[in-house]
C-alpha positions as CSV (number, residue, x, y, z in Angstrom):
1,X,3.1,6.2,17.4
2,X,1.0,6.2,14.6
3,X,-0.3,3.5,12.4
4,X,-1.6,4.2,8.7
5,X,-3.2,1.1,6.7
6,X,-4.3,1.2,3.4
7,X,-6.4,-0.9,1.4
8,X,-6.3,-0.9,-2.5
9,X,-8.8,-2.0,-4.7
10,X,-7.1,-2.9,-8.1
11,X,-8.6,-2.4,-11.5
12,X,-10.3,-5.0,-14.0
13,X,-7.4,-6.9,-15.4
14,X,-9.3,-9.5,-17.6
15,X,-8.5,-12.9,-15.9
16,X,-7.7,-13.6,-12.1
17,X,-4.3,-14.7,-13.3
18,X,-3.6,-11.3,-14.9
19,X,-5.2,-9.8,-11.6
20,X,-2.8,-11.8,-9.1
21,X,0.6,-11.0,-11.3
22,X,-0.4,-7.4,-11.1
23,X,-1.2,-7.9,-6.9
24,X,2.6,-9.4,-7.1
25,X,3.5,-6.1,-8.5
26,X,2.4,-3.7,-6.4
27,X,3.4,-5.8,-3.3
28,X,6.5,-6.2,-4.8
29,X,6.6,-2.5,-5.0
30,X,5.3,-1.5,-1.7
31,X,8.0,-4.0,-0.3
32,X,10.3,-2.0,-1.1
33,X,9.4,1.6,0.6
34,X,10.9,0.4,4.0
35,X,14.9,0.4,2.8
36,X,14.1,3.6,0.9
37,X,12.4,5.4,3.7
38,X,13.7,5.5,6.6
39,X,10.9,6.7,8.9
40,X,9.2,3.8,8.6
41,X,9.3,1.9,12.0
42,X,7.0,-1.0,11.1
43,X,5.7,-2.5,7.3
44,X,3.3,-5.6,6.3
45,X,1.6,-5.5,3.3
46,X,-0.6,-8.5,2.5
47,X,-2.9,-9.7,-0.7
48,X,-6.2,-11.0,0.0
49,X,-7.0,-14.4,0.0
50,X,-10.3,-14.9,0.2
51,X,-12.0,-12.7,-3.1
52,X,-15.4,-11.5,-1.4
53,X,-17.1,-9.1,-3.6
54,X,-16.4,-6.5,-1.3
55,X,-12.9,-7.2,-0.4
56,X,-9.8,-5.2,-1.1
57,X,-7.1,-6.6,-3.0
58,X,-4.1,-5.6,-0.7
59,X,-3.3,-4.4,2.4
60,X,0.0,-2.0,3.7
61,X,0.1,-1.4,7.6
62,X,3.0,0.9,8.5
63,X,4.1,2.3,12.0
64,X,5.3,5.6,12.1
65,X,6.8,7.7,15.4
66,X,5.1,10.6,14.8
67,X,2.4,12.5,12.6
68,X,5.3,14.6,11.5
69,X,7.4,11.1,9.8
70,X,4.0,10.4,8.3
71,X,3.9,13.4,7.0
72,X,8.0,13.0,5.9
73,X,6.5,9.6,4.5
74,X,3.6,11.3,2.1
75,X,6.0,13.4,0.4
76,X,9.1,11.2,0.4
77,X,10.0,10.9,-3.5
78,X,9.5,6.7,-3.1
79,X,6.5,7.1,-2.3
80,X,5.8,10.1,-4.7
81,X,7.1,7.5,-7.6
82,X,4.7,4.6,-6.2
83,X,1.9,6.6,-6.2
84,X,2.4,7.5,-10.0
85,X,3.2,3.5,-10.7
86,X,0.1,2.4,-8.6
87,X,-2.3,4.8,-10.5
88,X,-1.6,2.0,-13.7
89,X,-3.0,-0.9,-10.9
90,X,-5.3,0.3,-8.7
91,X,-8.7,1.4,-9.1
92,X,-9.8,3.1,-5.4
93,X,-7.9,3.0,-1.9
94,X,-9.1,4.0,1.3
95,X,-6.5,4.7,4.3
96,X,-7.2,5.6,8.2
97,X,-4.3,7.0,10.7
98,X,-4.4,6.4,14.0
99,X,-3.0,6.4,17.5
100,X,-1.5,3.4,18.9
């Protein structure tokens, strides 16, 4: 199996209430890529609690059988339209993929 995380870093949105609403958003969002992707074995996404400086914002751990229905994942359409939504929210993101 592998596992892919994510961590997203979202942009400047003027007050920390503006920030969370738009943290609901994406999570909102990313909750919905399991039922509209069907290679994905295992999904938690998660928004971070405690505001360090150098903290992400949110989290997405997914579980996939294979590199191959990662790869299926990356150029799913879903995902292809939450990318293009996300770029609106987030300001970086790093990812690893790994073994498990």
């Amino acid at each position: 199996m592998i596992r892919h995380i994510v961590m997203f870093k979202l942009k400047d949105f003027g007050t920390e209430a503006d920030k969370m609403a738009a943290a609901a958003e994406v999570k909102k969002r990313l909750d919905e890529l399991p039922a509209a992707i069907p290679v994905i074995r295992k999904y938690e996404a998660g928004i971070d609690i405690r505001k360090l400086d150098w903290s992400y914002d949110i989290v997405l751990t997914m579980d996939f059988d294979s590199m191959a229905d990662l790869d299926a994942y990356t150029v799913h359409p879903f995902h292809q339209e939450f990318i293009t939504f996300n770029k609106d929210y987030s300001a970086a993101k790093v990812c690893i993929d790994y073994e498990i």
